[in-house]
PDB file of N, CA, C and O in Angstrom, chain B, residues numbered from 101:
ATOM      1  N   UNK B 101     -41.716 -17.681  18.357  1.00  0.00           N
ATOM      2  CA  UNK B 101     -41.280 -16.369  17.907  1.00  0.00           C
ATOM      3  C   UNK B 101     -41.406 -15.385  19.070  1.00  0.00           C
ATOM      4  O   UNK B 101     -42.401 -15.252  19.783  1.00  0.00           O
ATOM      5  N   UNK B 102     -40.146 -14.651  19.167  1.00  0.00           N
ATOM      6  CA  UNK B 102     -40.507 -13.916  20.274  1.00  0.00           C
ATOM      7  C   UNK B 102     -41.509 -12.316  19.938  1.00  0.00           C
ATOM      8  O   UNK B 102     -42.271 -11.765  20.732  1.00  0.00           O
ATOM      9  N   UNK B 103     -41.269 -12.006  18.927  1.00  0.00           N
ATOM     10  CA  UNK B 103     -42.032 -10.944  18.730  1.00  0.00           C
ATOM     11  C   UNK B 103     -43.257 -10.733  17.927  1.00  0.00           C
ATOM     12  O   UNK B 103     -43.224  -9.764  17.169  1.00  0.00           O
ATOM     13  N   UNK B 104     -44.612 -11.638  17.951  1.00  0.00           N
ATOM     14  CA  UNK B 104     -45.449 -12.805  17.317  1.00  0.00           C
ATOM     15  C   UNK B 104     -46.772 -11.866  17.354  1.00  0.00           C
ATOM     16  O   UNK B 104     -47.917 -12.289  17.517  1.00  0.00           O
ATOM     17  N   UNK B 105     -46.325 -10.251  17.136  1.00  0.00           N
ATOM     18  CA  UNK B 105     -47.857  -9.486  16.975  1.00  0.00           C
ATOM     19  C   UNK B 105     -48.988 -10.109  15.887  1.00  0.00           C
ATOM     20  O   UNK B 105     -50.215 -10.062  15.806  1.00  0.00           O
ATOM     21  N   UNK B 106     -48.015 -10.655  15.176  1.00  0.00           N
ATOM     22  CA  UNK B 106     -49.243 -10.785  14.201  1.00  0.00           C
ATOM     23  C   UNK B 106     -50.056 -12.257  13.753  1.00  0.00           C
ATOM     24  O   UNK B 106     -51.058 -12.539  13.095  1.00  0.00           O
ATOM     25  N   UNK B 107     -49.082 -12.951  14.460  1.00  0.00           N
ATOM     26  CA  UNK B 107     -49.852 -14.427  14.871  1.00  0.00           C
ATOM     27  C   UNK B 107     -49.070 -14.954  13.760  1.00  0.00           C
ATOM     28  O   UNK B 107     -49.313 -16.158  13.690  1.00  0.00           O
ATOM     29  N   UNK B 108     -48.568 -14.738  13.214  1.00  0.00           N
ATOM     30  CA  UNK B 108     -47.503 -15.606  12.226  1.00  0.00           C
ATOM     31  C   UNK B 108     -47.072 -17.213  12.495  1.00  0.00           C
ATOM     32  O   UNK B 108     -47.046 -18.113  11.655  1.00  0.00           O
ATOM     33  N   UNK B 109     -46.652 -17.314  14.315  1.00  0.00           N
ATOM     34  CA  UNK B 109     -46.048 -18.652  14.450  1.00  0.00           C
ATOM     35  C   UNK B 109     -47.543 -19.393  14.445  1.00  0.00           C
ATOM     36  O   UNK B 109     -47.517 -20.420  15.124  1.00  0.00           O
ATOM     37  N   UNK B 110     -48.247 -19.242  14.116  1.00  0.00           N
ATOM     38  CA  UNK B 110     -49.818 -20.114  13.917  1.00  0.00           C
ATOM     39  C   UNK B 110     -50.132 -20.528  12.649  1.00  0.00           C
ATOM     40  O   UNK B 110     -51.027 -21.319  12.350  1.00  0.00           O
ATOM     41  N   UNK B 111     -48.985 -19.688  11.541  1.00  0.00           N
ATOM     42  CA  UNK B 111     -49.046 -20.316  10.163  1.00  0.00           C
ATOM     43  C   UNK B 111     -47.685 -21.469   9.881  1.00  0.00           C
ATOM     44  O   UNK B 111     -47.708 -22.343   9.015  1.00  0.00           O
ATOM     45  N   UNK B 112     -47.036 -21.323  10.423  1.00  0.00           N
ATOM     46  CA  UNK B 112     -45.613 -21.747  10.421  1.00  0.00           C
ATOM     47  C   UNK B 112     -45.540 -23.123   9.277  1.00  0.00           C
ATOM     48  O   UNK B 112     -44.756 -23.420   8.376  1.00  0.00           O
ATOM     49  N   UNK B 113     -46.472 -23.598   9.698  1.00  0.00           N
ATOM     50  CA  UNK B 113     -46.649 -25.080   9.151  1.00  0.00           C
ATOM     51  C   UNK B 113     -47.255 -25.168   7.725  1.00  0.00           C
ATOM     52  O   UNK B 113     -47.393 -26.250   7.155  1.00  0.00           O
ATOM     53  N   UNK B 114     -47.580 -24.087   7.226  1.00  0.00           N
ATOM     54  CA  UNK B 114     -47.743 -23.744   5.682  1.00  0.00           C
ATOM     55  C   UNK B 114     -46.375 -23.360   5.187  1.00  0.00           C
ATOM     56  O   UNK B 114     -46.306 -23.048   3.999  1.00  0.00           O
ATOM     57  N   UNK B 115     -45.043 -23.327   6.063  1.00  0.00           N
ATOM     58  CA  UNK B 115     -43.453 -23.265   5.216  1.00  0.00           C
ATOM     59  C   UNK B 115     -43.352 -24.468   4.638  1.00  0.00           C
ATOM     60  O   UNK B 115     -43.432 -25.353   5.490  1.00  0.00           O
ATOM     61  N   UNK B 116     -43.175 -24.972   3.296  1.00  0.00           N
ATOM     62  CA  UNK B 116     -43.099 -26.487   2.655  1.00  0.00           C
ATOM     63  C   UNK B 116     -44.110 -26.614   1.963  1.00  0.00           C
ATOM     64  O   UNK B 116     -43.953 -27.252   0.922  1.00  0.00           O
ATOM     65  N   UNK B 117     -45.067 -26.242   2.172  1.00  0.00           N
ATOM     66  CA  UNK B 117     -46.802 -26.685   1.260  1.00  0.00           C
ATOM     67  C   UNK B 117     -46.974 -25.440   0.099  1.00  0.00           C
ATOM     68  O   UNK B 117     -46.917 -24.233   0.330  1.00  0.00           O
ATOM     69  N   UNK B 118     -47.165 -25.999  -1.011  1.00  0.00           N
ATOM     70  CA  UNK B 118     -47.757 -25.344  -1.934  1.00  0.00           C
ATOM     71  C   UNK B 118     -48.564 -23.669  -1.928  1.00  0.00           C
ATOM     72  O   UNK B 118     -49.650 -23.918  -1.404  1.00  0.00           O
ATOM     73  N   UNK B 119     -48.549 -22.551  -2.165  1.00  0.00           N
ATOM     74  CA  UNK B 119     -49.270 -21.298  -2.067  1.00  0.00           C
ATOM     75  C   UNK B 119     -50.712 -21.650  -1.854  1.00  0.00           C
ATOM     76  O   UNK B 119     -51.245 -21.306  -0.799  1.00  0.00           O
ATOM     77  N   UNK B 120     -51.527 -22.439  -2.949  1.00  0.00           N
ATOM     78  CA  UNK B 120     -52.737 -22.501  -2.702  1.00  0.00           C
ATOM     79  C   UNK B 120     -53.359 -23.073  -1.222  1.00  0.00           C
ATOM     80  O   UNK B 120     -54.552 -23.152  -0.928  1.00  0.00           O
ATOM     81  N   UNK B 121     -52.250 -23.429  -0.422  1.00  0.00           N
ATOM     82  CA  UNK B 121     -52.711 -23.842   0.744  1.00  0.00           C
ATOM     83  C   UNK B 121     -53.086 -22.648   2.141  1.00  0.00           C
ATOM     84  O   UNK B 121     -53.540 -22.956   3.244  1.00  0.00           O
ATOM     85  N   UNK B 122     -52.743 -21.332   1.670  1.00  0.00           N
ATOM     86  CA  UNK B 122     -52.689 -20.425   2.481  1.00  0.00           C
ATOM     87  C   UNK B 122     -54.125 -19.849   2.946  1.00  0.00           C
ATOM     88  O   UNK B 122     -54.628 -19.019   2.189  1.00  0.00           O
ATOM     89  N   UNK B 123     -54.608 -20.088   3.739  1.00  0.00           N
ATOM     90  CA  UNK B 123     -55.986 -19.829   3.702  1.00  0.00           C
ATOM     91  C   UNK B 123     -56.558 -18.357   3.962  1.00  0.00           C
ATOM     92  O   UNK B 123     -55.833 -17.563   4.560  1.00  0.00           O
ATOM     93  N   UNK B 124     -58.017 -17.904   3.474  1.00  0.00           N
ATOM     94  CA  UNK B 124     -58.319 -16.838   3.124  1.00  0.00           C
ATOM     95  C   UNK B 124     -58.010 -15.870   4.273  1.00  0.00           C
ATOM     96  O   UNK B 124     -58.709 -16.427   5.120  1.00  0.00           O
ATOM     97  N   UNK B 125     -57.558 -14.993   4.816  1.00  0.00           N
ATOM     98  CA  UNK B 125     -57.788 -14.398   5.923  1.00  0.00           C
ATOM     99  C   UNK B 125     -59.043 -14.016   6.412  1.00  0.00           C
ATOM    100  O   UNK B 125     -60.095 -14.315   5.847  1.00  0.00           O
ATOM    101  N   UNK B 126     -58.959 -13.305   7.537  1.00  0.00           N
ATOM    102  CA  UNK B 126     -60.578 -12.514   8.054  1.00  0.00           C
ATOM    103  C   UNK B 126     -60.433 -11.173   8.005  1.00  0.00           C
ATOM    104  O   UNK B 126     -61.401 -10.443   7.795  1.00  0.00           O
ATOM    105  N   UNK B 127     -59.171 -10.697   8.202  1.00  0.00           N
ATOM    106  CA  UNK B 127     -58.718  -9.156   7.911  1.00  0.00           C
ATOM    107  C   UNK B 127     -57.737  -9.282   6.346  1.00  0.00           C
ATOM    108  O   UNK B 127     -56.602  -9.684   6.599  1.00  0.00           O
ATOM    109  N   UNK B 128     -57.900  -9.101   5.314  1.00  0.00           N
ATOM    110  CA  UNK B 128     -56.948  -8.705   4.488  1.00  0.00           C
ATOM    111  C   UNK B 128     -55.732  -7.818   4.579  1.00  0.00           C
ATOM    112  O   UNK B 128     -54.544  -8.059   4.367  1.00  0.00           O
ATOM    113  N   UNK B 129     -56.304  -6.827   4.918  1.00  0.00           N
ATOM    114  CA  UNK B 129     -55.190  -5.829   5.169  1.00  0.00           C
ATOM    115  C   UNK B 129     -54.373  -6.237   6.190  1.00  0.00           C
ATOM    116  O   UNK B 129     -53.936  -5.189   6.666  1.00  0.00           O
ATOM    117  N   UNK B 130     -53.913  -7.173   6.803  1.00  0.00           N
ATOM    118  CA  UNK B 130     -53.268  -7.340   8.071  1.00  0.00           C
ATOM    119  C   UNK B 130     -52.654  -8.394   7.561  1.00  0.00           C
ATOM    120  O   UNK B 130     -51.917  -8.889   8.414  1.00  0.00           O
ATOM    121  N   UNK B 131     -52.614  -9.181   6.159  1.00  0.00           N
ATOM    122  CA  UNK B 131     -51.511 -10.074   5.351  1.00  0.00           C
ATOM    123  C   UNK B 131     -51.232  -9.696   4.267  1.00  0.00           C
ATOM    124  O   UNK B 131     -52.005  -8.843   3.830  1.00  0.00           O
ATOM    125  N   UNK B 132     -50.352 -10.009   3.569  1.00  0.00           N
ATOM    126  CA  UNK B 132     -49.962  -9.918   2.090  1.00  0.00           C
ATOM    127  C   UNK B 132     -48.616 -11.319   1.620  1.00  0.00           C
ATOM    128  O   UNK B 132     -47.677 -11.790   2.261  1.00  0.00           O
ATOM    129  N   UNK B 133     -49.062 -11.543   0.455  1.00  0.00           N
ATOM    130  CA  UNK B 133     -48.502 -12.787  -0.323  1.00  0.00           C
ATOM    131  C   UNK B 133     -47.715 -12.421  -1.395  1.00  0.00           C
ATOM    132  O   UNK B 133     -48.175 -12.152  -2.504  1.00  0.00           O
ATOM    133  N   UNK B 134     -46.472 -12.399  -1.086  1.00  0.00           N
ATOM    134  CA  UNK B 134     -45.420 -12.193  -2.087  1.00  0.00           C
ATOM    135  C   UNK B 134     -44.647 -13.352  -2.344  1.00  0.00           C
ATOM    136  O   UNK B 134     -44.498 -14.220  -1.484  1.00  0.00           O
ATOM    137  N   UNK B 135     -44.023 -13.436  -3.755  1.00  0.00           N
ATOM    138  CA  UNK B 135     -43.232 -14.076  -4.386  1.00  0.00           C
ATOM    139  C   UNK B 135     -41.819 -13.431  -3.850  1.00  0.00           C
ATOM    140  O   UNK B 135     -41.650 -12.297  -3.401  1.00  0.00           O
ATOM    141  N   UNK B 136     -40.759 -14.581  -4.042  1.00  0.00           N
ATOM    142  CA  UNK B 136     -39.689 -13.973  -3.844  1.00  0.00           C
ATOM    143  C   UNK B 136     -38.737 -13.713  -4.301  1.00  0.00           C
ATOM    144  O   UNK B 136     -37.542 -13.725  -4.006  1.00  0.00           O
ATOM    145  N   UNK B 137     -39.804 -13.270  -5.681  1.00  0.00           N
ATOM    146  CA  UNK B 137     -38.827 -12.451  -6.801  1.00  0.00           C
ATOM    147  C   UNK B 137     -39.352 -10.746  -7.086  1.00  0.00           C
ATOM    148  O   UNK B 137     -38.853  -9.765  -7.639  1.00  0.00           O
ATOM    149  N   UNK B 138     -40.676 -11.060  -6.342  1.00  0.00           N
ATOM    150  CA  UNK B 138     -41.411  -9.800  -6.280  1.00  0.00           C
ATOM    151  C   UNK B 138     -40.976  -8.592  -5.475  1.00  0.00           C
ATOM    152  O   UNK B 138     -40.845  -8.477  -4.256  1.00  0.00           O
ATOM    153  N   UNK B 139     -40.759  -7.617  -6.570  1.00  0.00           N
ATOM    154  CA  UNK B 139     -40.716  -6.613  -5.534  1.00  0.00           C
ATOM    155  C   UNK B 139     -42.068  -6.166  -4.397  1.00  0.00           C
ATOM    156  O   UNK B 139     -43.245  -6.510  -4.500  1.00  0.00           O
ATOM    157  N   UNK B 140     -41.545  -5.447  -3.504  1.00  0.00           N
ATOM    158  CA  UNK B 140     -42.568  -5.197  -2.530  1.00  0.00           C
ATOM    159  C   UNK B 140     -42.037  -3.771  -1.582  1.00  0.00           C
ATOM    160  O   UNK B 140     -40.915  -3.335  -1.843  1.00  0.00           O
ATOM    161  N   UNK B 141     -42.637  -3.269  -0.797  1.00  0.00           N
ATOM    162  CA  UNK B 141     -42.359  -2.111   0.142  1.00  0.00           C
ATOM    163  C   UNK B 141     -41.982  -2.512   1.103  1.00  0.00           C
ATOM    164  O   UNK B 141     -42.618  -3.465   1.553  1.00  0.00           O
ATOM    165  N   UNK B 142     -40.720  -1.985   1.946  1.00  0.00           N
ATOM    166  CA  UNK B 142     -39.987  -1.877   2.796  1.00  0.00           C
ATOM    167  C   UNK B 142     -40.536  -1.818   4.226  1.00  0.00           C
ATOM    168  O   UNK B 142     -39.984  -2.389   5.166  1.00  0.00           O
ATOM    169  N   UNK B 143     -41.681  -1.078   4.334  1.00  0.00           N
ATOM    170  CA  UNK B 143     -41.878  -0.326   5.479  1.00  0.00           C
ATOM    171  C   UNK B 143     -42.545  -1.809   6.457  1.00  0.00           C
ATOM    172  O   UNK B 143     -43.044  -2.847   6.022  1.00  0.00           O
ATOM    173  N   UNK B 144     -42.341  -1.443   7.649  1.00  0.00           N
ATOM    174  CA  UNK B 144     -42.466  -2.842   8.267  1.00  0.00           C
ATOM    175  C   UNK B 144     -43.834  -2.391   9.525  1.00  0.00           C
ATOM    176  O   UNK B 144     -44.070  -1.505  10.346  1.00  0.00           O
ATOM    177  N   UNK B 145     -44.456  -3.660   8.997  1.00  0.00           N
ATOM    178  CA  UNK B 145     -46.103  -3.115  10.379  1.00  0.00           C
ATOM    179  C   UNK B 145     -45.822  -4.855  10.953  1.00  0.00           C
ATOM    180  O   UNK B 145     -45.922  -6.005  10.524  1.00  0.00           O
ATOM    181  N   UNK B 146     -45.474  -4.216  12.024  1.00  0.00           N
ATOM    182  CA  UNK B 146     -45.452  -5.610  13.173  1.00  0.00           C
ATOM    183  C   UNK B 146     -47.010  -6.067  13.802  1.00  0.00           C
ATOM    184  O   UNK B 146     -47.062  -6.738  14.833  1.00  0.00           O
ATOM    185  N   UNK B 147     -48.141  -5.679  13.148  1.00  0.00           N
ATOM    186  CA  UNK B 147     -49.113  -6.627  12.841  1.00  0.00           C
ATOM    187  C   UNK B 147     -50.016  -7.438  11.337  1.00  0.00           C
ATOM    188  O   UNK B 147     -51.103  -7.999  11.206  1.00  0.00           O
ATOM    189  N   UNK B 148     -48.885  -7.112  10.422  1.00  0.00           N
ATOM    190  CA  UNK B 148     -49.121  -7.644   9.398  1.00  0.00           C
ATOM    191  C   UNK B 148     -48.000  -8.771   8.895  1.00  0.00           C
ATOM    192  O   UNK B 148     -46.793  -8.674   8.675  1.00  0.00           O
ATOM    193  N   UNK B 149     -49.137 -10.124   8.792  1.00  0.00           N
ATOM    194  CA  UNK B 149     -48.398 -11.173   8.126  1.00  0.00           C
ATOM    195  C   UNK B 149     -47.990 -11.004   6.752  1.00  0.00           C
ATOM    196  O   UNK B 149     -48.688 -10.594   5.825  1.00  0.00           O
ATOM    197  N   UNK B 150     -46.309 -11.507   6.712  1.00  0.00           N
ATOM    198  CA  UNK B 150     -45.674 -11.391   5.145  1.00  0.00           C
ATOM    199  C   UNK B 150     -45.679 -13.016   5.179  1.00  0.00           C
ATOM    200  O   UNK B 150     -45.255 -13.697   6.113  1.00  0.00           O
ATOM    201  N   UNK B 151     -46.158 -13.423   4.159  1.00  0.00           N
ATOM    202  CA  UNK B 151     -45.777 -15.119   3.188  1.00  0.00           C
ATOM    203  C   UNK B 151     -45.356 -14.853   1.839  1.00  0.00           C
ATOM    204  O   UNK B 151     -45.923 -14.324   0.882  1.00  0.00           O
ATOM    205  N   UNK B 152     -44.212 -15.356   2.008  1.00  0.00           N
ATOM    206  CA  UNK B 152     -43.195 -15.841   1.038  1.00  0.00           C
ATOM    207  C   UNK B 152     -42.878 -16.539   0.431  1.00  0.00           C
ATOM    208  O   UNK B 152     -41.895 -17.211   0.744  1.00  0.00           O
ATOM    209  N   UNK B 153     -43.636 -16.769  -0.913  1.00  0.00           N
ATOM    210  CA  UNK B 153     -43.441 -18.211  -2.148  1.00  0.00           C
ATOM    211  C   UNK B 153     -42.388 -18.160  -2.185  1.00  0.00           C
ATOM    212  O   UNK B 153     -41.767 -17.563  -1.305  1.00  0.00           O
ATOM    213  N   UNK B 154     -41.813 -18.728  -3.153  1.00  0.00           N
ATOM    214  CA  UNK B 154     -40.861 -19.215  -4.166  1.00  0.00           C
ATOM    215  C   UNK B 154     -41.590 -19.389  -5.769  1.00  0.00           C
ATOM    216  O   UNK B 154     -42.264 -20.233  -6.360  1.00  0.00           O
ATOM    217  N   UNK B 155     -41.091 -18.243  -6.007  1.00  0.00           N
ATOM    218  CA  UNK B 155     -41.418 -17.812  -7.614  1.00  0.00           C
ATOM    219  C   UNK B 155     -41.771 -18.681  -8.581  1.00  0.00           C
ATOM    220  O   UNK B 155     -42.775 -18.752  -9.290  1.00  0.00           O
ATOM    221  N   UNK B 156     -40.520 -19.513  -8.476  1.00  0.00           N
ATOM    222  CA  UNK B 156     -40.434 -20.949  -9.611  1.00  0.00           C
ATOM    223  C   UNK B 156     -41.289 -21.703  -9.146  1.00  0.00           C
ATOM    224  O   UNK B 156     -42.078 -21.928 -10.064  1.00  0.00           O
ATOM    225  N   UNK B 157     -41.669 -22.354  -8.036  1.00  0.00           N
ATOM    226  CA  UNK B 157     -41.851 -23.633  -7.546  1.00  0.00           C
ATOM    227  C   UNK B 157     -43.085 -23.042  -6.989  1.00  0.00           C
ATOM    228  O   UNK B 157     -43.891 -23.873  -7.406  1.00  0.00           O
ATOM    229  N   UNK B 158     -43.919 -22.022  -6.215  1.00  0.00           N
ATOM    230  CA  UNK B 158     -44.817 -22.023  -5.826  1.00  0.00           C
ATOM    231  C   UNK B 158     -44.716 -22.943  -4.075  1.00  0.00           C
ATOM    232  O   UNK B 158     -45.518 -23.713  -3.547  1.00  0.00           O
ATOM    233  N   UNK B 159     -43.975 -22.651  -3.813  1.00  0.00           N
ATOM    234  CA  UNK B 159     -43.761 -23.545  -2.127  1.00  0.00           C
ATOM    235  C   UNK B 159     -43.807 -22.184  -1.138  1.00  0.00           C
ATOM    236  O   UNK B 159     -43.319 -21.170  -1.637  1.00  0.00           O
ATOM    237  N   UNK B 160     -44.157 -22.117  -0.267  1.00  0.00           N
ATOM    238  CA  UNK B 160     -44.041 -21.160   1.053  1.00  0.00           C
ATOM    239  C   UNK B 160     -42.628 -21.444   1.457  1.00  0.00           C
ATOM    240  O   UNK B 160     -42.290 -22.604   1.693  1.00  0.00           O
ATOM    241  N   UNK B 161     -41.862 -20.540   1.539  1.00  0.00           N
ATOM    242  CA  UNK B 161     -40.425 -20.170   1.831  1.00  0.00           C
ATOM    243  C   UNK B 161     -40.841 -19.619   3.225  1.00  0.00           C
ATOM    244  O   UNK B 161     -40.246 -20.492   3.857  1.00  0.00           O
ATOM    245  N   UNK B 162     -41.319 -18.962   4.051  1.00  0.00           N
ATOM    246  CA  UNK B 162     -41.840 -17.664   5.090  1.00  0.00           C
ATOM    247  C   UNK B 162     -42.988 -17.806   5.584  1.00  0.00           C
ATOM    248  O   UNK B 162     -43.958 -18.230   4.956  1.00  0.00           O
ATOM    249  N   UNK B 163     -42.985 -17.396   6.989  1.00  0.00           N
ATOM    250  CA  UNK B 163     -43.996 -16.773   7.262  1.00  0.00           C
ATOM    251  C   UNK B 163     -43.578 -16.174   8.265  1.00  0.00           C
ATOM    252  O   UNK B 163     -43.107 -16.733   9.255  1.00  0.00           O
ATOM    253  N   UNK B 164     -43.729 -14.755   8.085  1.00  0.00           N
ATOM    254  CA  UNK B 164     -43.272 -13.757   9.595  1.00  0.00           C
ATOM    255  C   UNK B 164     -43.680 -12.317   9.374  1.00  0.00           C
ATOM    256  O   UNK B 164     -43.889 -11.655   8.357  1.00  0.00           O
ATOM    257  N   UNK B 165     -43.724 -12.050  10.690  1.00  0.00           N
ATOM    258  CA  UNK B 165     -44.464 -10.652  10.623  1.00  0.00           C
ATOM    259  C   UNK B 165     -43.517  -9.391  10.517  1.00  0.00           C
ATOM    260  O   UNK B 165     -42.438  -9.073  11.019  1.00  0.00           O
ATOM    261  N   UNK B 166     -44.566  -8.717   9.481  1.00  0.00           N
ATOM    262  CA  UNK B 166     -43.864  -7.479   8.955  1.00  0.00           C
ATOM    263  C   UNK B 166     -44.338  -7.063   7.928  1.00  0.00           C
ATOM    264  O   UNK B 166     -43.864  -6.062   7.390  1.00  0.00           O
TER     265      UNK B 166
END
């Protein structure tokens, strides 16, 4: 990833695996876990990780910063 403030390409490999596989952070505020049926806020912080289920299925669709 070229623009990788938030360490995102270090999760990459949780795209395909189940939600419960996402492990706890050390900063909270610097991730958030949305569905991707969920609404959510727009505003974009290029050091906070976004992960992206899949509503139905519970699979990681995402992981990238913003």
């Amino acid at each position: 990833m070229a623009d990788d403030q938030c360490g995102a390409s270090a999760l990459q490999g949780l795209v395909g695996k189940p939600r419960t596989e996402i492990p706890v952070p050390l900063d909270p505020g610097k991730r958030r876990v949305v569905c991707s049926s969920c609404i959510v806020t727009q505003e974009y912080r290029s050091d906070r990780q976004t992960i992206v289920f899949n509503s139905e299925t519970g699979i990681i669709e995402s992981v990238k910063c913003g």
